[in-house]
mmCIF file as Biopython writes it, N, C-alpha, C and O atoms, coordinates in Angstrom:
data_model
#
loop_
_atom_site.group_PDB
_atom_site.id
_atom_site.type_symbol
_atom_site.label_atom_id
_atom_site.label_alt_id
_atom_site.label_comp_id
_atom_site.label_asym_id
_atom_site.label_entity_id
_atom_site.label_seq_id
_atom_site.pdbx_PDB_ins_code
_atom_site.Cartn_x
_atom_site.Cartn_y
_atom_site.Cartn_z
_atom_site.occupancy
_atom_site.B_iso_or_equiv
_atom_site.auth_seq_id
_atom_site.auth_asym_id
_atom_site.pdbx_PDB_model_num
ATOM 1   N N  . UNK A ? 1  ? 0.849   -1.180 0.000   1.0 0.0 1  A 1 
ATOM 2   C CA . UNK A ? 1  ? 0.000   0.000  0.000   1.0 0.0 1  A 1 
ATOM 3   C C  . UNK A ? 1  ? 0.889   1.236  0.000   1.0 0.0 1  A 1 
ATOM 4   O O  . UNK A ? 1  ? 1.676   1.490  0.912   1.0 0.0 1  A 1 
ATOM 5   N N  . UNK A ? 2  ? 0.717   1.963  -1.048  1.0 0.0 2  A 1 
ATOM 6   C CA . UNK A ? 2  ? 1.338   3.089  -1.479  1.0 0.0 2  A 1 
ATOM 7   C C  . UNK A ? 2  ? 0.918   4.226  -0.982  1.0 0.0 2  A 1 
ATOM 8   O O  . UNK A ? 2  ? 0.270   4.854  -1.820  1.0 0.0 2  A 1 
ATOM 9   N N  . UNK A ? 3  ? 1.049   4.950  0.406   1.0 0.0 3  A 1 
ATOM 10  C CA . UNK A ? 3  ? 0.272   6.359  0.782   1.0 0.0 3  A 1 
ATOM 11  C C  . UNK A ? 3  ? 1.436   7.699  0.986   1.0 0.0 3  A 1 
ATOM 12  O O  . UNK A ? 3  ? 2.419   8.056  1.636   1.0 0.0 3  A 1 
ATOM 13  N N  . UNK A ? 4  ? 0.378   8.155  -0.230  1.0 0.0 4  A 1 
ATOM 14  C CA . UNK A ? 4  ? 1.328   9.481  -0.718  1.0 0.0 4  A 1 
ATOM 15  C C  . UNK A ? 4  ? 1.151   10.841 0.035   1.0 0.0 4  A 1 
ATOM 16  O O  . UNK A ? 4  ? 0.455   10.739 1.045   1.0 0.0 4  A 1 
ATOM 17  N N  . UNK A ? 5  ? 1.699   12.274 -0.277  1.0 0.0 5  A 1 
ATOM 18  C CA . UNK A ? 5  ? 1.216   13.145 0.155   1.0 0.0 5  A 1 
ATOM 19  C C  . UNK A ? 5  ? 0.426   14.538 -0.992  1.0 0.0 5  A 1 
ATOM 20  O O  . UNK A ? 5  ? 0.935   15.281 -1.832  1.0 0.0 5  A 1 
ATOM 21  N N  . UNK A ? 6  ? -0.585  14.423 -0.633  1.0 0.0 6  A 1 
ATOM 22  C CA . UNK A ? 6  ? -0.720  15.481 -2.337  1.0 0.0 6  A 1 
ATOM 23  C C  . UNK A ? 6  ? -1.610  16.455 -1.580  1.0 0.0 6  A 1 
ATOM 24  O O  . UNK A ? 6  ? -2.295  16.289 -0.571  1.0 0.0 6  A 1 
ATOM 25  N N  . UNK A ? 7  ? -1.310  18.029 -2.719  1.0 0.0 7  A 1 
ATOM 26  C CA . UNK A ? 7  ? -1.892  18.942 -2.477  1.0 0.0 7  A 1 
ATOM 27  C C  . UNK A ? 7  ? -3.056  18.898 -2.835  1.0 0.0 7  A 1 
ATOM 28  O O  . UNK A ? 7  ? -3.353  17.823 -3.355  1.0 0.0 7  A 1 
ATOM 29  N N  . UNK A ? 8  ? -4.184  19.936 -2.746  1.0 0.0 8  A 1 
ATOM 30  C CA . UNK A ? 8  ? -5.184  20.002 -2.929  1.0 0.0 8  A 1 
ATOM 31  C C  . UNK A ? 8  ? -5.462  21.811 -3.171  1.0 0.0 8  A 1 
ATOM 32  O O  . UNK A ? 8  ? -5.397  22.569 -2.203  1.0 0.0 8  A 1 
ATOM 33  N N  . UNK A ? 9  ? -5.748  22.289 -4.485  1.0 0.0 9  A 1 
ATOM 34  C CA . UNK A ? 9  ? -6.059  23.459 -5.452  1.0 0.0 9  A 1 
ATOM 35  C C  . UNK A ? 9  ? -7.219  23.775 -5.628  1.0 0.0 9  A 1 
ATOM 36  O O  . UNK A ? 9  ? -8.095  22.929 -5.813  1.0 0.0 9  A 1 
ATOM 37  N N  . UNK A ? 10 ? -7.449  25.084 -5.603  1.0 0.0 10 A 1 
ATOM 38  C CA . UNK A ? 10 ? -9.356  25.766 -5.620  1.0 0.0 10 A 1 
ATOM 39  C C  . UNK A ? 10 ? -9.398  25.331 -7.364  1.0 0.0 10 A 1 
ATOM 40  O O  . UNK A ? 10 ? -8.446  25.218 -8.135  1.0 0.0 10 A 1 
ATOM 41  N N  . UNK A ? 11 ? -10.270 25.222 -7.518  1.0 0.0 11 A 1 
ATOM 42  C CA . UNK A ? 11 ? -10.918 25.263 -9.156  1.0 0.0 11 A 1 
ATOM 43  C C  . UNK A ? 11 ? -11.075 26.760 -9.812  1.0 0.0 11 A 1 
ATOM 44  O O  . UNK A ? 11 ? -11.016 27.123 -10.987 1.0 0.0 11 A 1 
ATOM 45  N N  . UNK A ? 12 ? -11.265 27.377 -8.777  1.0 0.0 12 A 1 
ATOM 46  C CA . UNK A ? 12 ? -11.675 28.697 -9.378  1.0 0.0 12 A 1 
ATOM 47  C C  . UNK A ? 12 ? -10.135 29.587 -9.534  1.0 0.0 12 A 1 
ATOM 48  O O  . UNK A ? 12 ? -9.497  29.859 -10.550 1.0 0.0 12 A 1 
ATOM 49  N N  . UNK A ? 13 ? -9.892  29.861 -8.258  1.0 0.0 13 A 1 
ATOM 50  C CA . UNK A ? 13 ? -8.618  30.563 -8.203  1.0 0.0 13 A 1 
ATOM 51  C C  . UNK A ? 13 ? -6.692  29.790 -8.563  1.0 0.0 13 A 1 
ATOM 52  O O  . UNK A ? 13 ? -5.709  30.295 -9.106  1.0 0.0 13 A 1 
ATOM 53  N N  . UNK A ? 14 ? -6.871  28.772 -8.094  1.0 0.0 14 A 1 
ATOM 54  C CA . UNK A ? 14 ? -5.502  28.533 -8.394  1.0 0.0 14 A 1 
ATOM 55  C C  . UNK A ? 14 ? -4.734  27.685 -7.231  1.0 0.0 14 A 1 
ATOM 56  O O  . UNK A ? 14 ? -3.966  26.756 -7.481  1.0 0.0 14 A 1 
ATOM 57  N N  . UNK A ? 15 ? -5.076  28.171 -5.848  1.0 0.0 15 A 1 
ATOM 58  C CA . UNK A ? 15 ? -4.490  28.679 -4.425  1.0 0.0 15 A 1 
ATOM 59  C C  . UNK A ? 15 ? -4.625  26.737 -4.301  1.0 0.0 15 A 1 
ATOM 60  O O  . UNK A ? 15 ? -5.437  25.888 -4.669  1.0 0.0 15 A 1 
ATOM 61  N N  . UNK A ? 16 ? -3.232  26.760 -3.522  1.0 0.0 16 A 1 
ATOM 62  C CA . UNK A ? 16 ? -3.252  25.262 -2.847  1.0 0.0 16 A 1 
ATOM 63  C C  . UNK A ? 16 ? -3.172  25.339 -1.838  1.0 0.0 16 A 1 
ATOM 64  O O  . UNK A ? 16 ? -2.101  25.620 -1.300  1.0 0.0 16 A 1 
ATOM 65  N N  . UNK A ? 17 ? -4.555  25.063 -1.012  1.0 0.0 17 A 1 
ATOM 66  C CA . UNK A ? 17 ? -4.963  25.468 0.588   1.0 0.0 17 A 1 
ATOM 67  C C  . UNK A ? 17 ? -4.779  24.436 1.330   1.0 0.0 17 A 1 
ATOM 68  O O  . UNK A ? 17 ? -4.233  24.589 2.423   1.0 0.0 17 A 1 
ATOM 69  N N  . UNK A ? 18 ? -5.128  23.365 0.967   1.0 0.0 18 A 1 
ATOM 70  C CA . UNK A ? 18 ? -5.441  21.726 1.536   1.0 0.0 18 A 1 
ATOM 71  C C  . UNK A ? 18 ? -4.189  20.755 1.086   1.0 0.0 18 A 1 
ATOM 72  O O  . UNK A ? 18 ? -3.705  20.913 -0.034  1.0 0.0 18 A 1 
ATOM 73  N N  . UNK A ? 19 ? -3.674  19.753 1.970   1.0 0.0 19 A 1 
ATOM 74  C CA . UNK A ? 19 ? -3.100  18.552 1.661   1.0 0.0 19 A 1 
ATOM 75  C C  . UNK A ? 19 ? -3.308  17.371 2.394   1.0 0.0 19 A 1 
ATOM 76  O O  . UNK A ? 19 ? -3.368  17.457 3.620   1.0 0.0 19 A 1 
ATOM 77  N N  . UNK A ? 20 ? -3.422  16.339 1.867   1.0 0.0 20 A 1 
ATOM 78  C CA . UNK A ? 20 ? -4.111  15.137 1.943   1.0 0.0 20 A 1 
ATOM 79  C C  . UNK A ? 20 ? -3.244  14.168 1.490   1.0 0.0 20 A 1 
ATOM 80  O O  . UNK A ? 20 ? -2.627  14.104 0.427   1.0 0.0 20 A 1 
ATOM 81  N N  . UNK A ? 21 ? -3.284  13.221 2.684   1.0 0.0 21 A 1 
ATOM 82  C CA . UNK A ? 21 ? -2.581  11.720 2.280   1.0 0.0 21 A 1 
ATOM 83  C C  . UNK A ? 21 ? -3.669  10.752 1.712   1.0 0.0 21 A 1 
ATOM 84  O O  . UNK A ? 21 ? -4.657  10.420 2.366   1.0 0.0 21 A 1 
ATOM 85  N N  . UNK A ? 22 ? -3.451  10.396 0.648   1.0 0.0 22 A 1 
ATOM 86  C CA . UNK A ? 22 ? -4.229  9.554  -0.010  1.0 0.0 22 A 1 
ATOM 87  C C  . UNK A ? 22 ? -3.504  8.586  -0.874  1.0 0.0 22 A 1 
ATOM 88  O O  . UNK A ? 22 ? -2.549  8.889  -1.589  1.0 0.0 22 A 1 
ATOM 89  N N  . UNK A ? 23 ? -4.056  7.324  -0.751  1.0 0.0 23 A 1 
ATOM 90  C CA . UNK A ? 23 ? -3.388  5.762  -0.795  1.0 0.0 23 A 1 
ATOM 91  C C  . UNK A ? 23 ? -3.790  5.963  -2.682  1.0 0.0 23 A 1 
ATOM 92  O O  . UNK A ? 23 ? -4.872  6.085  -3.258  1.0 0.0 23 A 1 
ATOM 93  N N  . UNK A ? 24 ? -2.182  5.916  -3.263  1.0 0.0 24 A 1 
ATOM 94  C CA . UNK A ? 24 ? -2.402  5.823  -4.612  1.0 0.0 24 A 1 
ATOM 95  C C  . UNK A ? 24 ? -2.562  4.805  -5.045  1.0 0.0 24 A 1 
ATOM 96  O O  . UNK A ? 24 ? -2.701  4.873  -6.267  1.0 0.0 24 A 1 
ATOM 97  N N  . UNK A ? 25 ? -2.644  3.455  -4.515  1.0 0.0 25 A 1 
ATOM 98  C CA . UNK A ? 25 ? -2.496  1.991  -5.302  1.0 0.0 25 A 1 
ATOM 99  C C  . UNK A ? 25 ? -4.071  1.668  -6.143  1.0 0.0 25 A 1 
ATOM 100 O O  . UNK A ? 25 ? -5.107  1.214  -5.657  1.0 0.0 25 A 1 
ATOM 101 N N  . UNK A ? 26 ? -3.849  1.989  -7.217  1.0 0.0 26 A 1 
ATOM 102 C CA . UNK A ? 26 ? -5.107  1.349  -8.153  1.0 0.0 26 A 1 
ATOM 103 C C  . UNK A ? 26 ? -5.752  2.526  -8.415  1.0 0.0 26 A 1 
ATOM 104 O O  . UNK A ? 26 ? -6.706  2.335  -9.170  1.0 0.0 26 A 1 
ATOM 105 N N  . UNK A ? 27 ? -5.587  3.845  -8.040  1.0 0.0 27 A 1 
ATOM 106 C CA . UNK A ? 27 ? -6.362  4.910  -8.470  1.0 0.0 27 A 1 
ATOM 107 C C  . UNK A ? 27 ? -6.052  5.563  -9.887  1.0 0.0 27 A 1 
ATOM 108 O O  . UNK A ? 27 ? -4.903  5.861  -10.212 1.0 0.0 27 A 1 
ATOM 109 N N  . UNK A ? 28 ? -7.110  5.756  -10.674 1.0 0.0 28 A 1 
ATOM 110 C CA . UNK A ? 28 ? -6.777  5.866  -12.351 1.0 0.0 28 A 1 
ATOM 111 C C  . UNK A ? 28 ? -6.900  7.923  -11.742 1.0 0.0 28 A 1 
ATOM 112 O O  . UNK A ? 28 ? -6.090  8.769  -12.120 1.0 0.0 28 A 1 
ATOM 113 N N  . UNK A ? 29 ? -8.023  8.195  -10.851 1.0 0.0 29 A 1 
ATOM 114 C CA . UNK A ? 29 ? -8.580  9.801  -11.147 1.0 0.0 29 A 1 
ATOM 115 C C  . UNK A ? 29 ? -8.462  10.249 -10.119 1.0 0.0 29 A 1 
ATOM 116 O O  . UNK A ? 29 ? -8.377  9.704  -9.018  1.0 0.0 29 A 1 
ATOM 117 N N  . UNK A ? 30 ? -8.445  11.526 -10.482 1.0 0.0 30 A 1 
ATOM 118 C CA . UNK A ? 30 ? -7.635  12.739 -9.079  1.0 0.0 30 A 1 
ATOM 119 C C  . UNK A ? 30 ? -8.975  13.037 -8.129  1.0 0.0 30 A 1 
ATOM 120 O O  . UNK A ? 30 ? -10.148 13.211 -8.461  1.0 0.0 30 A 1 
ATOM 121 N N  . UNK A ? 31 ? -8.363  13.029 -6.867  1.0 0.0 31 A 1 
ATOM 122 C CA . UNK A ? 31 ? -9.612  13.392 -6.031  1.0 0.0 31 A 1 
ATOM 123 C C  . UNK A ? 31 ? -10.079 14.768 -6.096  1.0 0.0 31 A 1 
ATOM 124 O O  . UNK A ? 31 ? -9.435  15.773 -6.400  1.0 0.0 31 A 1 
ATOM 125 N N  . UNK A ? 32 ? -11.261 14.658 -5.774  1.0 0.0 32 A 1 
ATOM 126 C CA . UNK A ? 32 ? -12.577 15.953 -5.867  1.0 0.0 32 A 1 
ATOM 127 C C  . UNK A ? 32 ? -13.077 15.909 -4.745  1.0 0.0 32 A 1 
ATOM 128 O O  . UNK A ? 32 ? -13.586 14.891 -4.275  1.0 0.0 32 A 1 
ATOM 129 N N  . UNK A ? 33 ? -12.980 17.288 -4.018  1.0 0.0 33 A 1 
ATOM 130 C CA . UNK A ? 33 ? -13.582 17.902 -2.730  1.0 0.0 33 A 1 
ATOM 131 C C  . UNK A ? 33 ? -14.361 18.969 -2.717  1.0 0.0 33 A 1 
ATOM 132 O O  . UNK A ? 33 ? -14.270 19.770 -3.648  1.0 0.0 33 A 1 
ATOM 133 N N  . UNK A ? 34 ? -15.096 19.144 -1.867  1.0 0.0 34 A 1 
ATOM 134 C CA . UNK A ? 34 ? -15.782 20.561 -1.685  1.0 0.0 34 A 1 
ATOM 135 C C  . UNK A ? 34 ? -15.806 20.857 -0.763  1.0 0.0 34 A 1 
ATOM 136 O O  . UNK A ? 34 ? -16.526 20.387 0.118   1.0 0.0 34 A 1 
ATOM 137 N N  . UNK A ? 35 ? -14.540 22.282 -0.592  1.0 0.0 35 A 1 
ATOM 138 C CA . UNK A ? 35 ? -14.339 22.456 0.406   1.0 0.0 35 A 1 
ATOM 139 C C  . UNK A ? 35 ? -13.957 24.198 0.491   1.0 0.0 35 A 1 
ATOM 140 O O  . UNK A ? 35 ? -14.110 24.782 -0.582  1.0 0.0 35 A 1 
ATOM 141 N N  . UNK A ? 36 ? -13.481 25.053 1.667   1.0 0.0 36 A 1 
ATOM 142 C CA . UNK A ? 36 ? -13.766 26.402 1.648   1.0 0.0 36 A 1 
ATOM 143 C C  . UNK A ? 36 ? -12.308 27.316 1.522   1.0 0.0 36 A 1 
ATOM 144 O O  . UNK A ? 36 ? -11.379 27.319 2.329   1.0 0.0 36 A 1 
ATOM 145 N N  . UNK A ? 37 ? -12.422 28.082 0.248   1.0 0.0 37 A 1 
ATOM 146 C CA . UNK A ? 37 ? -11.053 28.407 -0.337  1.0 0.0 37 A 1 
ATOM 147 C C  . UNK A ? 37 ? -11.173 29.943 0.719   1.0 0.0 37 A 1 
ATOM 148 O O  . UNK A ? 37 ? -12.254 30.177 1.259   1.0 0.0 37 A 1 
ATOM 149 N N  . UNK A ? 38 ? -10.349 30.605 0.862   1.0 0.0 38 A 1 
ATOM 150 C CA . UNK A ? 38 ? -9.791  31.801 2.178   1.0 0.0 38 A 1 
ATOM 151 C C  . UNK A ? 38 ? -9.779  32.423 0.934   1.0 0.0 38 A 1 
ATOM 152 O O  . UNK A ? 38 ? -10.284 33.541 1.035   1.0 0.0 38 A 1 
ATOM 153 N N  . UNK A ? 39 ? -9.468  32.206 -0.032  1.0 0.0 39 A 1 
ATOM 154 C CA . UNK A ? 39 ? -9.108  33.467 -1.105  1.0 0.0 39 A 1 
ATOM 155 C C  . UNK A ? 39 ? -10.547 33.770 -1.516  1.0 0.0 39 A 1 
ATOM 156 O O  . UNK A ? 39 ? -11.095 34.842 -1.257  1.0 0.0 39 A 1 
ATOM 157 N N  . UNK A ? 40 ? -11.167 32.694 -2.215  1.0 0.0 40 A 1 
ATOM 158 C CA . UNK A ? 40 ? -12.142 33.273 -2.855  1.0 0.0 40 A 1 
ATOM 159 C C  . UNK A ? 40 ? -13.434 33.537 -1.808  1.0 0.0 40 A 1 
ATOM 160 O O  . UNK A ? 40 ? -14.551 33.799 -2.253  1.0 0.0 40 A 1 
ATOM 161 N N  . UNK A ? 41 ? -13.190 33.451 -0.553  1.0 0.0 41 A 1 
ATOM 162 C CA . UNK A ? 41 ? -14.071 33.495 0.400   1.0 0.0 41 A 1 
ATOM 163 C C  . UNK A ? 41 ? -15.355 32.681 0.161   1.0 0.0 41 A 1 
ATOM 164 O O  . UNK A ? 41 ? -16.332 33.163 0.734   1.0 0.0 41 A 1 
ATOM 165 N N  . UNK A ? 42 ? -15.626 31.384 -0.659  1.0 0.0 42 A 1 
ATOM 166 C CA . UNK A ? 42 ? -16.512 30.509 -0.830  1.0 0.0 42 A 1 
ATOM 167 C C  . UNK A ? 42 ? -16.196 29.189 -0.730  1.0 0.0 42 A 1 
ATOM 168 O O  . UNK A ? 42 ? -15.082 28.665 -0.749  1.0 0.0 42 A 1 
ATOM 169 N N  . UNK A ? 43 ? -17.202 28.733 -0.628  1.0 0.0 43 A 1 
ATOM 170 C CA . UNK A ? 43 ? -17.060 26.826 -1.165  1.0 0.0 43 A 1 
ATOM 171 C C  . UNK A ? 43 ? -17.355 26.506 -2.431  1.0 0.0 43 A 1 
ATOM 172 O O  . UNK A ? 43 ? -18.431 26.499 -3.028  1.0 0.0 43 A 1 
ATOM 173 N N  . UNK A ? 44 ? -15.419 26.037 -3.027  1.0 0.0 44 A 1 
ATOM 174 C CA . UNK A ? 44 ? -15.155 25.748 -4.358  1.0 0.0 44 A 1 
ATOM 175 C C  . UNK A ? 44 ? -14.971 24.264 -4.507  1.0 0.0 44 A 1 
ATOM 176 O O  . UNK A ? 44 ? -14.322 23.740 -3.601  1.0 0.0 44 A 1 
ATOM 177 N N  . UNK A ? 45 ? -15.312 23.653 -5.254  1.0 0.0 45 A 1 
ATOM 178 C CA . UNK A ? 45 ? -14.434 22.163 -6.003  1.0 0.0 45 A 1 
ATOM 179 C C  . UNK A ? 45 ? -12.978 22.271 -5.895  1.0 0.0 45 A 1 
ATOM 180 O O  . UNK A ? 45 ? -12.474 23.127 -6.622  1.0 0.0 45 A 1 
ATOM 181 N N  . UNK A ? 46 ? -11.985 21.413 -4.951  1.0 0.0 46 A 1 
ATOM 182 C CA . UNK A ? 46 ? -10.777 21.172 -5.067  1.0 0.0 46 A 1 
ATOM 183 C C  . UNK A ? 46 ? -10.182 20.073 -5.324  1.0 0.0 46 A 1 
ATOM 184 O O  . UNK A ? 46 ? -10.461 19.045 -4.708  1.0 0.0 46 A 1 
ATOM 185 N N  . UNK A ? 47 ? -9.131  20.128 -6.417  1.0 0.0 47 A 1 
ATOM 186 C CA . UNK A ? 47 ? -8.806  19.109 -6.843  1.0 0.0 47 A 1 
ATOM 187 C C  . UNK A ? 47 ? -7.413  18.289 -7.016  1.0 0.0 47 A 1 
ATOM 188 O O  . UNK A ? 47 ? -6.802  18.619 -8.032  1.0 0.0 47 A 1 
ATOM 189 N N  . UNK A ? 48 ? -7.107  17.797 -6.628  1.0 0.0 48 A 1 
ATOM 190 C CA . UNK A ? 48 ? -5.570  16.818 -5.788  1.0 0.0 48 A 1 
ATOM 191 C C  . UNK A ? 48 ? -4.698  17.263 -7.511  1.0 0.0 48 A 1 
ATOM 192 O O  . UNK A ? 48 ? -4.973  17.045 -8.691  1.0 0.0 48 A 1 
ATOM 193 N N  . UNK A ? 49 ? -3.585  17.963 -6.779  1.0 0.0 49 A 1 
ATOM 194 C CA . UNK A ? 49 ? -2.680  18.302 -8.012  1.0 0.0 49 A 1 
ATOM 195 C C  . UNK A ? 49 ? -1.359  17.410 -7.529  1.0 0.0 49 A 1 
ATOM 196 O O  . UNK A ? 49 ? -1.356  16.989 -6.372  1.0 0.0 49 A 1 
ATOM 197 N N  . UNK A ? 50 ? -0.336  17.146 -8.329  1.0 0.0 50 A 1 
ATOM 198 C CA . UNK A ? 50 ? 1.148   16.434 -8.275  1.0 0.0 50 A 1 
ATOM 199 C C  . UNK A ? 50 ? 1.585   16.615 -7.588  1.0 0.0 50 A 1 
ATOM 200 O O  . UNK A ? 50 ? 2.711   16.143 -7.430  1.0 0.0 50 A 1 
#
């Protein structure tokens, strides 16, 4: 079991607010959250970057 460390990026703005260990073994697609960006002062879609 492969558990990595990856960031997590607003959809809207850019900003990498969040990071998350998440077990890469067998995963083809990047995780999707909804969660609350400080920049854009809302709740955006964030999505696990490299």
């Amino acid at each position: 079991m492969t558990v990595k460390k990856s960031a997590l990026a607003c959809s809207i703005c850019g900003s990498r607010n969040y990071s998350k260990k998440v077990n890469s073994a067998g995963r083809t697609e990047r995780l999707e959250v909804k969660k609350f960006c400080k920049y854009c002062n809302q709740h955006t879609i964030h999505r696990e970057t490299k």
